[in-house]
C-alpha positions in Angstrom: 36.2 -58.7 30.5 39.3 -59.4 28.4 39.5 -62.0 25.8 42.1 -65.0 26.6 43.1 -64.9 22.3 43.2 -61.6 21.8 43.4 -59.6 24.8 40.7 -57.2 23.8 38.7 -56.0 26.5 34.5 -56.0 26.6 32.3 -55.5 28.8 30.1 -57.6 29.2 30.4 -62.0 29.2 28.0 -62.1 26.1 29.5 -59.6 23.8 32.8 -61.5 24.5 31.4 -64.9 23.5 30.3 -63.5 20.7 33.7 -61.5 19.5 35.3 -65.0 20.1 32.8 -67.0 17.5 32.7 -64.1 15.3 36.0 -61.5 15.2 38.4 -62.8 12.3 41.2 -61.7 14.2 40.7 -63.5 16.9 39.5 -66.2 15.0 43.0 -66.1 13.6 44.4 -66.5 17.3 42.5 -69.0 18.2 43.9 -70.8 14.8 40.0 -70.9 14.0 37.9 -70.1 10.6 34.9 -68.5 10.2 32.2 -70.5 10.1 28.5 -69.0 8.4 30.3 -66.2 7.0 29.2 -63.5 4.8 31.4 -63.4 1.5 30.7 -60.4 -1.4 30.3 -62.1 -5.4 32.1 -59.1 -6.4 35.7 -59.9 -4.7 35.0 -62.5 -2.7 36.1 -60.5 0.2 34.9 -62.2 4.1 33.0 -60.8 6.4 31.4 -62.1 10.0 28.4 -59.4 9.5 25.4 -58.9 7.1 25.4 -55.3 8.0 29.6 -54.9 7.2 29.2 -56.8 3.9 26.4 -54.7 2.5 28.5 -51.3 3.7 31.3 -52.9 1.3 29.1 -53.7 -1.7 28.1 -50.4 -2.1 31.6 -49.3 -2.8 33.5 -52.5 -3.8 35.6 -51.6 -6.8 34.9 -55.3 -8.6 31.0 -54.3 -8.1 31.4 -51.7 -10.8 29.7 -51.8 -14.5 32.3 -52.8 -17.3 34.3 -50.4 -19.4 31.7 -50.9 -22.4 28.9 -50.0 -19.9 30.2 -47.3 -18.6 31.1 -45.6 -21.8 27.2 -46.1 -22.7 26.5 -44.9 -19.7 28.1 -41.7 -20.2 27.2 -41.2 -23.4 23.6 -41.7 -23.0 24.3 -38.9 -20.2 25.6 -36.9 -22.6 22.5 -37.0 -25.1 20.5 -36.4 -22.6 22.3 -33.5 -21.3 21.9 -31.7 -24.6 18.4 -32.7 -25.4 17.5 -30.5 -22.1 20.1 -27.8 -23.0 18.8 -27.3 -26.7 15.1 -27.4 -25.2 16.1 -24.7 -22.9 17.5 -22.8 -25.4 14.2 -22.7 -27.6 12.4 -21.5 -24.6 14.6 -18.9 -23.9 14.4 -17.9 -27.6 10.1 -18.2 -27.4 10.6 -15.8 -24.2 12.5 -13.4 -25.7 10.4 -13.2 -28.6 7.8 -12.7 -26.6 9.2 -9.9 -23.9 10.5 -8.0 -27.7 6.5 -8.2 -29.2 5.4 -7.2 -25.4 8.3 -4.1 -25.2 6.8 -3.2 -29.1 3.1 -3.0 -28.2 3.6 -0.9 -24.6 6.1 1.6 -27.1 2.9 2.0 -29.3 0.6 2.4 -27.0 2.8 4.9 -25.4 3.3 7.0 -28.1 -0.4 6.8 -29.0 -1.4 8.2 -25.4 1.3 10.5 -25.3 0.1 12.0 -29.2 -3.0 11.9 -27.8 -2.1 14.0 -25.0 -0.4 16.5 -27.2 -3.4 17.0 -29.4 -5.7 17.6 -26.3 -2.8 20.5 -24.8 -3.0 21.6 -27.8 -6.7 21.5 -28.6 -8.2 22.3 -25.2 -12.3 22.0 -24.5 -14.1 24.0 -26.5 -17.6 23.8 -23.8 -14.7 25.2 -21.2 -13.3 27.5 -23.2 -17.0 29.0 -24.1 -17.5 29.0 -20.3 -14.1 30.7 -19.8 -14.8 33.3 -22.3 -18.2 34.4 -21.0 -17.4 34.6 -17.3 -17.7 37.7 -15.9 -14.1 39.2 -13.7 -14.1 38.5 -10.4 -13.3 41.7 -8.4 -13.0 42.6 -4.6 -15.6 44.8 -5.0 -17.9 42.2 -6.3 -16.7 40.1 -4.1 -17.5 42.2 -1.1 -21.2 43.1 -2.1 -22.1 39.4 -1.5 -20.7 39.5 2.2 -23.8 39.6 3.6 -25.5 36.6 2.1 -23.3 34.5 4.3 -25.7 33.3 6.7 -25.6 30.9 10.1 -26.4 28.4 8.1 -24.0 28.5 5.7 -21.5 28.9 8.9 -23.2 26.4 10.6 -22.4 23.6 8.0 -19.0 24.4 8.4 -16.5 23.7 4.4 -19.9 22.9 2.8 -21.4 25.9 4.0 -19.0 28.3 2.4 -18.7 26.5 -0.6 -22.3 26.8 -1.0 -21.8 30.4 0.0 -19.1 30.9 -2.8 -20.8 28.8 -5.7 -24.3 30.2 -4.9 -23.3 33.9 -4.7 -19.7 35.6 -5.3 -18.3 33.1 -7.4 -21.6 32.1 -9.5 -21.0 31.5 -13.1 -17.6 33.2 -12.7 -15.1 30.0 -11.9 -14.3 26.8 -13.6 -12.5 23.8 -12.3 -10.8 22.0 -15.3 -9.0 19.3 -13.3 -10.8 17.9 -9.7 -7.9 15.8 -9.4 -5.7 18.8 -9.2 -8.3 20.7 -8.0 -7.3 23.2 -10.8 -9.7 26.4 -11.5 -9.8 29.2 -14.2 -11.7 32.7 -13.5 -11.0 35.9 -14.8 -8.9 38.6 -12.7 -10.4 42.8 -12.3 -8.4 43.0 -15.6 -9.9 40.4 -17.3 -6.9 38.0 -18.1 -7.6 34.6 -17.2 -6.3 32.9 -14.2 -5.5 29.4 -13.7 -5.3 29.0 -9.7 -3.7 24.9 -9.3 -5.3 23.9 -5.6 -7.8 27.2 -5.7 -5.1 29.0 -3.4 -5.9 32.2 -4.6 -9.5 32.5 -5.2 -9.9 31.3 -1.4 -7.5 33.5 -0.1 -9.8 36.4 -1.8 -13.0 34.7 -0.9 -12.3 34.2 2.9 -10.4 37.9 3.1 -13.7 39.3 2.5 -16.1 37.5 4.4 -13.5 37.1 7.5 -15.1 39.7 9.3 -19.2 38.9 8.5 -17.7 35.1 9.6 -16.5 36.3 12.9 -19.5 38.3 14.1 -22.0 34.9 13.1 -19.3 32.7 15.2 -19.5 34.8 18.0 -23.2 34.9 17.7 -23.4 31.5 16.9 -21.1 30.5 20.0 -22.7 32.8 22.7 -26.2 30.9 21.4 -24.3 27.4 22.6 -22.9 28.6 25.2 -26.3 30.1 26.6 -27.5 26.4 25.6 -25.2 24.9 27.9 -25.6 26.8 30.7 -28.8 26.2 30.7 -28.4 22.4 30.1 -26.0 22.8 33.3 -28.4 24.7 34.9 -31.3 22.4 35.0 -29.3 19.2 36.3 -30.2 18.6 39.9 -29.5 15.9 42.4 -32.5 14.0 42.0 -32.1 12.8 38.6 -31.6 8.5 38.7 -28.6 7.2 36.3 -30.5 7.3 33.2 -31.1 10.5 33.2 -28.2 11.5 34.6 -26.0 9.7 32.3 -28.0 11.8 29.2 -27.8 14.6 31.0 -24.1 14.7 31.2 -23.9 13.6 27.2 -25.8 16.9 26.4 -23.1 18.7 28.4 -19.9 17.2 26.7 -21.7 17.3 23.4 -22.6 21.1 23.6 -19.4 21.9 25.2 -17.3 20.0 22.0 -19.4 21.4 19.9 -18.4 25.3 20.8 -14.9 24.4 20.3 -15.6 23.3 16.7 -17.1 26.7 16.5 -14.6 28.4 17.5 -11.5 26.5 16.2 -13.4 27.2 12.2 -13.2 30.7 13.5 -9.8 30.6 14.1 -9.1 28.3 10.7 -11.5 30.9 8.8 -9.1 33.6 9.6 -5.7 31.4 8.5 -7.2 30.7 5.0 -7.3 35.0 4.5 -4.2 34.8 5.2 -3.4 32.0 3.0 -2.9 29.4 5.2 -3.9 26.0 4.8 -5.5 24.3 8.3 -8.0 21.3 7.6 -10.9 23.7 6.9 -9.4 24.5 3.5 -8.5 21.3 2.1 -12.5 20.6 2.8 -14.0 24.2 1.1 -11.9 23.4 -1.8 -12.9 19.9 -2.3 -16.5 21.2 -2.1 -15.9 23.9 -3.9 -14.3 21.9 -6.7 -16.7 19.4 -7.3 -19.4 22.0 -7.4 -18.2 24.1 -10.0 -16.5 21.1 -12.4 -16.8 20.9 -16.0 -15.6 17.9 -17.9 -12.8 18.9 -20.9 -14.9 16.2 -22.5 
């Protein structure tokens, strides 16, 4: 719809009615004032709508503080400003102080582990050193006239077994581990010259060189024994069994049957450690082996 005063077009007959009483403008046309309006105490400045006149106040230049204000204002700002900035600055002087006291007392400590460290390389254990001294040389000949108290048992309990074997027979009284963590041994050589073997590499290599072939005959033994087991688990199943029984009949089997491969795959490791590899079955013997034979430098 279009306004008669103004020619401004709206839609609908009440909006227009109501630009006519309220739009300055055409107001103006219509050679009418404003009747009820809103006027700012700032400027003085008219306006037909509460909403429009408190959009103005907000940013009426006249609605501003006075110079004298202003300049207190500011300068309060100010004070404030470096009131926070000096506060800052004492922190940051309390946390430097304290990072330099921290930095001071980890350097001492430091040093004092580090001199204590010294003193023990250079000191070492006199208990392990007695030890050391009084061991008896491990030979290959000593070492092969104990091959035949490896037993199915010891065999049997797989890394366990043979450190058993090791600490109750060959290597009795005649090894030391210094360092568990490292897993770090001293023994003494044919010559007699003391031997520090880091991870036991050597002394298993020996150990497992000479028992290799006592090992393989009690696997095979050992094997053929399960294996005539489960054949004969096999052969007593029959068709009139009900599930119960035929569901425990059938864990026998797998069981019997998994545990011949274990057998035979610590064969097959047994024979890798003489020749000084390192399959599962080694990082267990030495393990065993090195908490069996462990003396504190303490």
């Amino acid at each position: 719809m279009e306004c008669e005063y103004c020619k401004q077009i709206l839609k609908t007959a009440s909006s227009l009615k109501q630009h006519q009483k309220t739009t300055k403008y055409c107001l103006s046309k219509q050679d009418k004032k404003l009747l009820n309006g809103h006027i700012c105490v700032a400027c003085g400045k008219e306006f037909t709508r509460k909403s429009s006149l408190d959009d103005h106040f907000q940013i009426c230049k006249e609605n501003t503080p006075t110079k004298e204000i202003r300049r207190e204002y500011e300068r309060r700002e100010k004070e404030i400003i470096l009131f926070y900035e000096k506060k800052l600055l004492e922190k940051d002087i309390v946390i430097k102080e304290f990072q330099d006291n921290q930095r001071k007392q980890i350097n001492d400590l430091t040093d004092r582990i580090q001199s204590m460290a010294e003193k023990a390389i250079a000191k070492p254990s006199t208990l392990n050193q007695n030890i050391i001294n009084n061991m008896m040389p491990i030979t290959d000949a000593h070492l092969q006239e104990h091959v035949q108290n490896l037993n199915p048992l010891h065999v049997q309990n797989g890394a366990s077994g043979y450190a058993k074997y090791a600490l109750e027979y060959p290597l009795k009284d005649m090894i030391v581990c210094t360092d568990f963590q490292r897993r770090n041994c001293k023994y003494k050589d044919e010559n007699g010259n003391v031997i520090s073997d880091p991870e036991m590499t050597k002394i298993t290599k020996r150990l497992f060189s000479a028992i290799k072939e006592r090992n393989e005959e009690l696997i095979n033994e050992y094997s053929a024994e399960l294996q005539a087991k489960w054949r004969s688990i096999n052969a007593s199943g029959n068709s009139d069994m009900d599930k119960e029984e035929s569901d425990a009949f059938s864990s026998q089997t797998n069981d019997a049957l998994e545990f011949v491969m274990d057998v035979l795959s610590q064969k097959r490791q047994v024979s890798e450690m003489a020749d000084g590899m390192r399959p599962n079955l080694f990082y267990e013997f030495v393990r065993e082996l090195a908490a069996g034979c462990y003396r504190s430098e303490k």
